[in-house]
Every structure is written in structure tokens, then in C-alpha cells.
RORO-933581 format. One record per atom (N, C-alpha, C, O): atom name; residue number from 1; x, y, z. Coordinates in steps of 0.05 Angstrom, whole numbers. Example, Ala and Ser with C-alpha at 12.3 -4.5 7.8 and 13.67 -1.06 7.14 Angstrom:
<atoms>
name resi px py pz
N 1 264 -114 156 .
CA 1 246 -90 156 .
C 1 264 -66 156 .
O 1 285 -66 169 .
N 2 257 -45 142 .
CA 2 273 -21 143 .
C 2 258 1 157 .
O 2 268 23 161 .
</atoms>
This chain:
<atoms>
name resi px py pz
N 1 -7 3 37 .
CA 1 -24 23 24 .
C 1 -7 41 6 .
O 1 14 52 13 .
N 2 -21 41 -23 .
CA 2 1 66 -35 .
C 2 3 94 -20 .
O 2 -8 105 -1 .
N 3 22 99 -39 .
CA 3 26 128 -19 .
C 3 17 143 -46 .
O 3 29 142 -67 .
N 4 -11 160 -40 .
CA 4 -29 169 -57 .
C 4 -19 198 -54 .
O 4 -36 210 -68 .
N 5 -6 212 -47 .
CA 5 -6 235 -38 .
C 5 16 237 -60 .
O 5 14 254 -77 .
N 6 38 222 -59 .
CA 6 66 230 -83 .
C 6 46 209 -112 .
O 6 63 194 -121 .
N 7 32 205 -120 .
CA 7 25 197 -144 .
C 7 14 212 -163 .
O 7 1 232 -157 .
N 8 18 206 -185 .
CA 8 6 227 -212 .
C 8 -17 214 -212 .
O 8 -23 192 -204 .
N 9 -32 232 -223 .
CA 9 -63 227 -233 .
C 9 -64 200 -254 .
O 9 -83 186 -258 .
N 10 -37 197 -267 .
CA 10 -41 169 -286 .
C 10 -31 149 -275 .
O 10 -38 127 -283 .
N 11 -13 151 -255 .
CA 11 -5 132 -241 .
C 11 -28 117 -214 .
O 11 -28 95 -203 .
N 12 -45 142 -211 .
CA 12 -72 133 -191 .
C 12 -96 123 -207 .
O 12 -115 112 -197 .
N 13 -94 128 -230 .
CA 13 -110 104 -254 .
C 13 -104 90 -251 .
O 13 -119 76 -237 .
N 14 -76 78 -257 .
CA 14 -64 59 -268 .
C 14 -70 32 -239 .
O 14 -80 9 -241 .
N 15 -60 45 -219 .
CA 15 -69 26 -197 .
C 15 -95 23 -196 .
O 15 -102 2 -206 .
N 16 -112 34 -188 .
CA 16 -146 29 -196 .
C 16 -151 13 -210 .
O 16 -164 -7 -203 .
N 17 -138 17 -242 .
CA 17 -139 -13 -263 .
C 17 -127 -34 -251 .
O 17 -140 -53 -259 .
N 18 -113 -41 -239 .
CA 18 -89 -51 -225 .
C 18 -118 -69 -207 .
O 18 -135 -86 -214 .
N 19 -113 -60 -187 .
CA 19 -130 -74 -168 .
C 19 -157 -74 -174 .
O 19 -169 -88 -157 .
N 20 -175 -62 -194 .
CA 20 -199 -80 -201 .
C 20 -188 -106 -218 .
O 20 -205 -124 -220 .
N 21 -166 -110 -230 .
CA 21 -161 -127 -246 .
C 21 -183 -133 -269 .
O 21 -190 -156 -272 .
N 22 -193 -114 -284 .
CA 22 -202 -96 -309 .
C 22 -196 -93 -338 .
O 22 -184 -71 -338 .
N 23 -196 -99 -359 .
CA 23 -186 -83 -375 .
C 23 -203 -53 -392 .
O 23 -226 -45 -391 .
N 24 -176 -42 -408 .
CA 24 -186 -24 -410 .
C 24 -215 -20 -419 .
O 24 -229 -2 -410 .
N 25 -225 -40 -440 .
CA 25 -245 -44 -457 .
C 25 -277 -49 -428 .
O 25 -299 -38 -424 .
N 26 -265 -69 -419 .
CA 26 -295 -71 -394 .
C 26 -291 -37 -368 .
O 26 -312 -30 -355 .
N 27 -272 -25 -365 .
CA 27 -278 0 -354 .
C 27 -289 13 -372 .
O 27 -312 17 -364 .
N 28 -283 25 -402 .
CA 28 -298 38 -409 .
C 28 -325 35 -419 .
O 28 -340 53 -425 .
N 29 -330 2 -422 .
CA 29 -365 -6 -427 .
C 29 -381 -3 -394 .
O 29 -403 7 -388 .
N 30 -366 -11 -384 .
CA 30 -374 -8 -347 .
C 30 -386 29 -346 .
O 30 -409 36 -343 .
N 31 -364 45 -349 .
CA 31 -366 67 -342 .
C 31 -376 82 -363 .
O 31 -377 105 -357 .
N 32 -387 77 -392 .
CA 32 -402 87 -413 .
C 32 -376 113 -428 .
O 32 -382 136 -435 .
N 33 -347 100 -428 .
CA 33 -333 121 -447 .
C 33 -325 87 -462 .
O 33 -331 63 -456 .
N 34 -310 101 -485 .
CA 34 -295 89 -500 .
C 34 -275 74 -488 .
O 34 -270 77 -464 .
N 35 -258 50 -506 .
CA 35 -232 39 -491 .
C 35 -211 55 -492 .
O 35 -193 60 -476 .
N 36 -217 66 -526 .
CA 36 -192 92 -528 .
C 36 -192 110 -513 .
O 36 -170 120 -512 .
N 37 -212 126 -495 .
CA 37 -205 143 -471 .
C 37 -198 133 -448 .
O 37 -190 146 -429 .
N 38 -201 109 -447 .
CA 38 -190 96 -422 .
C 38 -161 90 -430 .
O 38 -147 89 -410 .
N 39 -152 86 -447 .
CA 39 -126 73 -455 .
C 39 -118 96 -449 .
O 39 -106 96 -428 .
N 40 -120 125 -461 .
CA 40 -114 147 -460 .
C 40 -109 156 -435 .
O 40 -87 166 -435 .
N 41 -122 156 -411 .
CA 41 -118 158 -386 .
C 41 -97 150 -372 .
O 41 -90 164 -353 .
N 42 -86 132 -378 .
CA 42 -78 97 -371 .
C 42 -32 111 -382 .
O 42 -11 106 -370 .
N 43 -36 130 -407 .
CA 43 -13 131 -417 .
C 43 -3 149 -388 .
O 43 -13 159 -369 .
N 44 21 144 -399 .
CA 44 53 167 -378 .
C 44 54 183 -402 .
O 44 55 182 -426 .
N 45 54 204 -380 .
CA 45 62 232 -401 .
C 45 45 240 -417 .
O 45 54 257 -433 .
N 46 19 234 -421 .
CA 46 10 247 -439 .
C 46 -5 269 -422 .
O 46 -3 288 -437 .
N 47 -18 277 -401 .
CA 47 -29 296 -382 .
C 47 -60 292 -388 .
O 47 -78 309 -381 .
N 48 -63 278 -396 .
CA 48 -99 266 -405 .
C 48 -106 255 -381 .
O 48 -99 233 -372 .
N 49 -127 276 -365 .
CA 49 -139 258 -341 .
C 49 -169 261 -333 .
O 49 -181 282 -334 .
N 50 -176 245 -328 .
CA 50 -203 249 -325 .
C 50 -221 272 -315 .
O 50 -216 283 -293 .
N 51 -245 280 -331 .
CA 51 -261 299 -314 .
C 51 -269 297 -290 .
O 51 -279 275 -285 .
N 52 -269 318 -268 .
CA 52 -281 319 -242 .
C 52 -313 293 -243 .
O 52 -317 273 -230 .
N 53 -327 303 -261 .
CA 53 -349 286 -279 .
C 53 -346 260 -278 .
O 53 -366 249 -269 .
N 54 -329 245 -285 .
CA 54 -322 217 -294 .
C 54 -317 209 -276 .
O 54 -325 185 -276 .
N 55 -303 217 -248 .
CA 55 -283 196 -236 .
C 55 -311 192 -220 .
O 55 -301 177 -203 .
N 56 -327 192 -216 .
CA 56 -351 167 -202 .
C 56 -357 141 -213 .
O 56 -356 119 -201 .
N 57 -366 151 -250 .
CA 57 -365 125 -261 .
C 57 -346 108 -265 .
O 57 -349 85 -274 .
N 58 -313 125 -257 .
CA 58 -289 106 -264 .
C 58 -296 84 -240 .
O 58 -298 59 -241 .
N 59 -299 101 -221 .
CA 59 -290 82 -191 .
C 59 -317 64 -192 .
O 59 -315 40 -187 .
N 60 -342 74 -199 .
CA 60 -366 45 -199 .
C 60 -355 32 -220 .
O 60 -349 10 -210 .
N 61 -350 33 -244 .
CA 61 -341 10 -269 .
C 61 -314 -7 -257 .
O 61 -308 -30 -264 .
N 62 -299 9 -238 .
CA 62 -270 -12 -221 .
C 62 -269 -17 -206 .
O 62 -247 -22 -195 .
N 63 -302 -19 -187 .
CA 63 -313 -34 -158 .
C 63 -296 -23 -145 .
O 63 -288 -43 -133 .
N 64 -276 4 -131 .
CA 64 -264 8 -121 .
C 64 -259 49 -120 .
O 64 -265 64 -139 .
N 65 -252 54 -105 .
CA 65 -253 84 -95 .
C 65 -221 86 -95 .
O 65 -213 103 -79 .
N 66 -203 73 -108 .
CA 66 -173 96 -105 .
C 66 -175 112 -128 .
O 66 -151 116 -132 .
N 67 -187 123 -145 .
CA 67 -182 146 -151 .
C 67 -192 181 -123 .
O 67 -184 203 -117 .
N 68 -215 162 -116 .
CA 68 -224 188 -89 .
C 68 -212 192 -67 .
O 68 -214 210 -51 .
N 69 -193 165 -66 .
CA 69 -169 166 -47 .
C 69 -149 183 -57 .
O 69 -140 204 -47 .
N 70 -143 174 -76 .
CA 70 -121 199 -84 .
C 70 -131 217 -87 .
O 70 -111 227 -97 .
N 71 -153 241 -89 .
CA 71 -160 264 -92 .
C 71 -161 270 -68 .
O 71 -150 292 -64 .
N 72 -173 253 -38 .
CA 72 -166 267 -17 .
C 72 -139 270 -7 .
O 72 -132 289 7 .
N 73 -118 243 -17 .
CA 73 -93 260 -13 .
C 73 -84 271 -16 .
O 73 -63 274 -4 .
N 74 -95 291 -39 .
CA 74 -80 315 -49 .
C 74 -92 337 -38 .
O 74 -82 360 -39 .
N 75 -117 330 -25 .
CA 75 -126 354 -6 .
C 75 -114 351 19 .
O 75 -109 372 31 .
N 76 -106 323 32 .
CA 76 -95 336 59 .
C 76 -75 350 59 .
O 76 -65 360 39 .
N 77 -58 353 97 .
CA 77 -37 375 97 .
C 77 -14 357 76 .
O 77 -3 335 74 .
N 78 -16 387 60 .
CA 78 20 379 44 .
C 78 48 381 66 .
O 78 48 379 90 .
N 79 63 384 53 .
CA 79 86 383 67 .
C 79 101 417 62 .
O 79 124 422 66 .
N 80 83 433 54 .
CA 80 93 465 62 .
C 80 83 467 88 .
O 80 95 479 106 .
N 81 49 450 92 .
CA 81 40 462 126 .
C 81 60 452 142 .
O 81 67 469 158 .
N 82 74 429 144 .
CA 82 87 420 161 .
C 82 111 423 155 .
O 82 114 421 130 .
N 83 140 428 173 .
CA 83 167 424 167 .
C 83 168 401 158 .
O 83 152 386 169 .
N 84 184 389 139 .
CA 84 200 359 133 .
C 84 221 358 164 .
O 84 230 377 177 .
N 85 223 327 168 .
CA 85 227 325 187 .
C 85 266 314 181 .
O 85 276 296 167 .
N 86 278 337 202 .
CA 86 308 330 206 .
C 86 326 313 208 .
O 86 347 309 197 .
N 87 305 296 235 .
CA 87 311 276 249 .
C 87 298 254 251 .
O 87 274 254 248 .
N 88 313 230 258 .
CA 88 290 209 264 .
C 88 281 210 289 .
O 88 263 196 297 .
N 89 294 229 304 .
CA 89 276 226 338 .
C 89 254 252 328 .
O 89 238 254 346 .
N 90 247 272 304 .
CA 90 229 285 306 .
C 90 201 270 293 .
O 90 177 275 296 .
N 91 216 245 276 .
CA 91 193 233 266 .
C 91 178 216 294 .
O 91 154 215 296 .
N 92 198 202 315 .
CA 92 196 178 329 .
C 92 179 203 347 .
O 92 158 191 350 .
N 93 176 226 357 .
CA 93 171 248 373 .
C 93 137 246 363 .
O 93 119 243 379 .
N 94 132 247 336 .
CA 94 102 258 328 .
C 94 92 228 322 .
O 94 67 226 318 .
N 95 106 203 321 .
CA 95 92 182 325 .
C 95 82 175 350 .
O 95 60 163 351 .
N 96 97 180 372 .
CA 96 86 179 402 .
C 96 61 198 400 .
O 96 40 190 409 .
N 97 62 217 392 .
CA 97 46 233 398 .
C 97 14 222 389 .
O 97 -7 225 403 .
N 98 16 211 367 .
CA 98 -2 195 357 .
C 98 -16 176 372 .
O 98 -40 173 378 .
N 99 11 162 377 .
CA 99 -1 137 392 .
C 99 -17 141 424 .
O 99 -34 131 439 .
N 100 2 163 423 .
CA 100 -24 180 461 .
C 100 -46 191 448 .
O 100 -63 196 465 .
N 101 -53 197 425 .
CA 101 -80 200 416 .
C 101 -92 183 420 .
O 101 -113 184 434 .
N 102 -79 159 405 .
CA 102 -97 134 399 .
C 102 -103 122 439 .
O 102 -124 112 448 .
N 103 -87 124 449 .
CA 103 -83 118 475 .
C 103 -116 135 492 .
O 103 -129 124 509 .
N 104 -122 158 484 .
CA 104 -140 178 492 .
C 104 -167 152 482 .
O 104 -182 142 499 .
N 105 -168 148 458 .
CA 105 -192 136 442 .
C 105 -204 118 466 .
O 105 -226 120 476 .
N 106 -181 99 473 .
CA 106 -183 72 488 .
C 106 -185 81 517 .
O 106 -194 66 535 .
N 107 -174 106 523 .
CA 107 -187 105 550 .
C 107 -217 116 549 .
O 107 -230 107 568 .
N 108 -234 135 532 .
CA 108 -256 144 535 .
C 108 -270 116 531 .
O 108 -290 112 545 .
N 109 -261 98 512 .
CA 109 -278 74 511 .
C 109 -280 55 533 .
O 109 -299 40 536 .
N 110 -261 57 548 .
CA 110 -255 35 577 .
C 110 -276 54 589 .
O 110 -291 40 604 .
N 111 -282 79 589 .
CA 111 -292 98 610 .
C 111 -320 96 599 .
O 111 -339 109 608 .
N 112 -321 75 575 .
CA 112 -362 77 576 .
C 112 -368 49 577 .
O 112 -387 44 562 .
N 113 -356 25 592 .
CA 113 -352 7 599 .
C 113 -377 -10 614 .
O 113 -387 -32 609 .
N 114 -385 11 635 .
CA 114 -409 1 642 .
C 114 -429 15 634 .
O 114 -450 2 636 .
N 115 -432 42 623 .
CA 115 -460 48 606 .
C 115 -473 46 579 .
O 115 -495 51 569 .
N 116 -444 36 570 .
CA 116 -441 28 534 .
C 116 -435 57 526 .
O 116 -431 77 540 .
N 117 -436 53 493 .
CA 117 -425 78 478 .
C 117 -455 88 470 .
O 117 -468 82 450 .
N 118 -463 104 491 .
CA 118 -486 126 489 .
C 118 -479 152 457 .
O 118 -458 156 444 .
N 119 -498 160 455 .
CA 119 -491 190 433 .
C 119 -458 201 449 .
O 119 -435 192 445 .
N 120 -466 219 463 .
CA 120 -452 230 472 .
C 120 -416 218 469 .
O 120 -398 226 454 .
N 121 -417 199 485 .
CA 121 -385 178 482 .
C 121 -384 183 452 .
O 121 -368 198 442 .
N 122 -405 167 433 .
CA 122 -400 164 407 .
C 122 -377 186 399 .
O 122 -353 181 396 .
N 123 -397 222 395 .
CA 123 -381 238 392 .
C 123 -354 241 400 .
O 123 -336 244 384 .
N 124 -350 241 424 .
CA 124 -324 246 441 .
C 124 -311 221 425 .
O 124 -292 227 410 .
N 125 -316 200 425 .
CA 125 -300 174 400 .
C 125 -288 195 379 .
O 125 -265 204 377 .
N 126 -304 198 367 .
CA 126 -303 210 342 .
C 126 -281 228 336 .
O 126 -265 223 318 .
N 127 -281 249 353 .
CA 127 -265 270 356 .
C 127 -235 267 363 .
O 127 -216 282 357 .
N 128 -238 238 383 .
CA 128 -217 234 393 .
C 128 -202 223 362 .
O 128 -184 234 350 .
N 129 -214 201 357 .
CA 129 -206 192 331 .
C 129 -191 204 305 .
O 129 -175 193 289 .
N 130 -204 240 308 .
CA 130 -202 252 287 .
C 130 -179 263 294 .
O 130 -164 270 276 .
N 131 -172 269 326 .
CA 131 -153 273 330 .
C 131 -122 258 322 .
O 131 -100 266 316 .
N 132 -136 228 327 .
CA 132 -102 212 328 .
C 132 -105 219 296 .
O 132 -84 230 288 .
N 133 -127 215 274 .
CA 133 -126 220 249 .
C 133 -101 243 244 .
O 133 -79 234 235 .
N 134 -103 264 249 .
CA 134 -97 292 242 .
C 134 -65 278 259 .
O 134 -46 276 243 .
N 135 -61 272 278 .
CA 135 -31 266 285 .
C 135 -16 249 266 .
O 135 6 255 259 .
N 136 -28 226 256 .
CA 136 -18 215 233 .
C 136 -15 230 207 .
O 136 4 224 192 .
N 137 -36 251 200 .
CA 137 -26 270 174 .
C 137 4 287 181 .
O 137 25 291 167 .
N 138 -5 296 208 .
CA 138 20 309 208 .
C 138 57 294 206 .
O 138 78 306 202 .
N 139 49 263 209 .
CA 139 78 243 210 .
C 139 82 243 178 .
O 139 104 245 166 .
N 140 58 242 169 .
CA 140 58 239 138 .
C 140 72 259 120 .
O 140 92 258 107 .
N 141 50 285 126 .
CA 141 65 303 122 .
C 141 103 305 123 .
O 141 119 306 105 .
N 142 108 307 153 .
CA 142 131 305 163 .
C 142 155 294 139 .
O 142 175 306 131 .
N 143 143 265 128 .
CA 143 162 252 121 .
C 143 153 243 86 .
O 143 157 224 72 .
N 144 137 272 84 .
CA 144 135 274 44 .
C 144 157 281 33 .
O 144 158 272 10 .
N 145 182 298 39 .
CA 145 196 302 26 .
C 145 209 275 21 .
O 145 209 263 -1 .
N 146 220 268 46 .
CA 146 240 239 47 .
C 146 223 219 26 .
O 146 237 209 9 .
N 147 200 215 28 .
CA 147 186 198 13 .
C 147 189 203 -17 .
O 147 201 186 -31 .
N 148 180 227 -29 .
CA 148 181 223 -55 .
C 148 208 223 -64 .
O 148 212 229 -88 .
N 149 231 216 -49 .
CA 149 249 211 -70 .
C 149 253 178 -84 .
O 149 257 160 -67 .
N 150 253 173 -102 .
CA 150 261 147 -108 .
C 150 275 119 -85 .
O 150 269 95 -80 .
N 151 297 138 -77 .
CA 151 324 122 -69 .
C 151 350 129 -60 .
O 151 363 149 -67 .
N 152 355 115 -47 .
CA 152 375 133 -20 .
C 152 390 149 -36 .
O 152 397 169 -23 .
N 153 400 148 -67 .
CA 153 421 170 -80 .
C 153 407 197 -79 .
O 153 418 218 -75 .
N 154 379 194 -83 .
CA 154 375 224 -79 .
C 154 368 237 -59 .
O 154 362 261 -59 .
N 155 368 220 -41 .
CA 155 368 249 -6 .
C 155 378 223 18 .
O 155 374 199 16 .
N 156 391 237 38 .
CA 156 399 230 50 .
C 156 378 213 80 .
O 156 354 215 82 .
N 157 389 204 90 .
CA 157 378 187 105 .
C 157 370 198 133 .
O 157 390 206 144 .
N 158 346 201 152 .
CA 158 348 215 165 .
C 158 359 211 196 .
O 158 345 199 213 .
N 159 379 219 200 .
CA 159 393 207 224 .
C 159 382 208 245 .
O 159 362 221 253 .
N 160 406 185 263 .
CA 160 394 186 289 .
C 160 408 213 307 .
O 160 428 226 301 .
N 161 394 217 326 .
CA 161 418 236 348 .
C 161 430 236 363 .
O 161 438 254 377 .
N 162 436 202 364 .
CA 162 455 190 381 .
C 162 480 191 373 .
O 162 490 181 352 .
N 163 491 203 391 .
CA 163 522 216 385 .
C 163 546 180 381 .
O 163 540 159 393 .
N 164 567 183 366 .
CA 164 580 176 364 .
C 164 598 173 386 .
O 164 606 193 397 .
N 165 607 141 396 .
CA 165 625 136 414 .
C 165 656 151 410 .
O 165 672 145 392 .
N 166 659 167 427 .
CA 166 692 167 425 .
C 166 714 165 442 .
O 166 715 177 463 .
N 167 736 148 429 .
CA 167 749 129 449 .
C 167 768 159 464 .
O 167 774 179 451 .
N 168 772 157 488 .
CA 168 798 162 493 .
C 168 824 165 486 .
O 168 837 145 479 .
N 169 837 194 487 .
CA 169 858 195 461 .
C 169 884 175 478 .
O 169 905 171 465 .
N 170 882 166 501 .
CA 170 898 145 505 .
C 170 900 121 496 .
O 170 921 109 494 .
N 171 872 108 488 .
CA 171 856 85 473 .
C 171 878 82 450 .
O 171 894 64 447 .
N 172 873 107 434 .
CA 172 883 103 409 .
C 172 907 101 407 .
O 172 917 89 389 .
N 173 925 121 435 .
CA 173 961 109 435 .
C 173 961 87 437 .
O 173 968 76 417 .
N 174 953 69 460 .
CA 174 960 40 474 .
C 174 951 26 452 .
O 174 958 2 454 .
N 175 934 31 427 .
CA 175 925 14 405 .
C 175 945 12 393 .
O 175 949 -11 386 .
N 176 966 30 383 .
CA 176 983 35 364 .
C 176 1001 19 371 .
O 176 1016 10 354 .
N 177 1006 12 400 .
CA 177 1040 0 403 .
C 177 1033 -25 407 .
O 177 1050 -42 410 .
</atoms>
């Protein structure tokens, strides 16, 4: 899945064109603009992006909803709500945590086993769900800084906290002779 949350508004066109496999000319007869505003969309750097207005008919003319995907990623938690994460045991820490969400889901469902999923379960599903949801924003979050950089030259890698072996300063005499 892209990661919609570090993408520019032309770069979240650009995949949309991308995976309807489209050109510019049938999006904009599809969606009732021109090809030249679609091409226009489509450039880097120029800051030309679609009206609040348009992006329905973009996504029905490109059989597909990633432009509404990327608008809700830019509404969920950024990475000011959450710290960037230090460590890899703080990331490996809020993925457990997740996964005992998801763990919660499957036991309320084992627990409507013999009456089926009534209203009631439904809800409690739901909630539970929204829960492991919201635990996964927060991993995401966690690990937006590390993400938007390109490549290991520009930030560092996030370590483990497993301490380094060290030999005995006798080790290293009896090595020497």
C-alpha cells in the first residue's frame, strides 16, 4: 500500500492515473474537464491541484478512490500527536499492542460462537476493530518521521537495545600473545 500520508497532492494523482491505467485525455472526457487540466494536475512542481469539487469526478472517471485515500491520510494522527519513535523495541512495543487489540476482536467473536453475531456483538466488533485501527495509526504515526526520508543517508536507523557483547579485558590480553 502507498504510504499516502508522506505524498504530495500530485504525486497522489499521479498514482490514481497509475493504477486506473488511464490517460490523461479519457480522465478528463470521463470526468467532464479538459486533458490540459488533467495534464496540469499530473505536473511536479507546479502546485495545480484539484478542487475539493472535482476529486469525486476524478476518482469515478479512474474507477478508483486513492485520491480520498490520500485526503484521509492527511487527516489522520500526524506525527506531532505522536512522538517519532527512538527505538525499535518502542516500535516492536506499539505493534504488540496492536496485535492484543486485534487479539480482543477474535476473542469477542469466539465469545458469539454459539449465538452468532447479534446487533449488540456487531457493535462491540466494531469498536473493538476501531480500536486495533487507532493502534495501527499510532505505529504509523510513530514511524512518519523515519519514513519520509528517502534513504538511510538521511536519518539514521532505528536501533536495537540490545547492548553490545563485551569481552573480558583478559580476552583481549590472551588474544594479543
Amino acid at each position: 500500500m502507498p504510504d499516502y500520508q508522506n505524498m504530495t497532492a500530485t504525486e497522489a494523482i499521479r498514482h490514481a492515473k497509475d493504477v486506473s491505467g488511464l490517460t490523461a485525455e479519457e480522465i478528463g472526457a470521463a470526468a467532464g474537464l479538459s486533458a490540459a487540466v488533467v495534464r496540469r494536475y499530473l505536473q511536479r512542481g507546479d502546485g495545480y491541484d484539484p478542487g475539493l469539487s472535482k476529486i469525486p469526478a476524478l476518482c469515478r472517471a479512474m474507477h478508483n478512490t486513492v485520491l480520498i485515500q490520500w485526503q484521509q491520510a492527511q487527516l489522520e494522527r500526524q506525527a506531532e500527536d505522536v512522538p517519532p519513535a527512538r527505538t525499535r523495541a518502542q516500535v516492536l512495543t506499539a505493534v504488540a499492542r496492536a496485535a492484543a487489540s486485534m487479539g480482543d476482536v477474535q476473542r469477542r467473536l469466539a465469545d458469539s460462537e454459539g449465538g452468532g453475531i447479534d446487533p449488540a456483538c456487531a457493535r462491540d466488533v466494531r469498536g473493538l476493530v476501531g480500536d486495533v485501527i487507532e493502534d495501527c495509526r499510532v505505529v504509523m504515526a510513530m514511524l512518519a518521521v523515519q519514513a519520509s526520508h528517502a534513504d538511510i543517508t538521511e536519518c539514521m536507523p532505528l536501533a536495537s537495545l540490545r547492548p553490545e557483547r563485551k569481552r573480558p579485558w583478559w580476552a583481549i590480553w590472551r588474544r594479543r600473545a
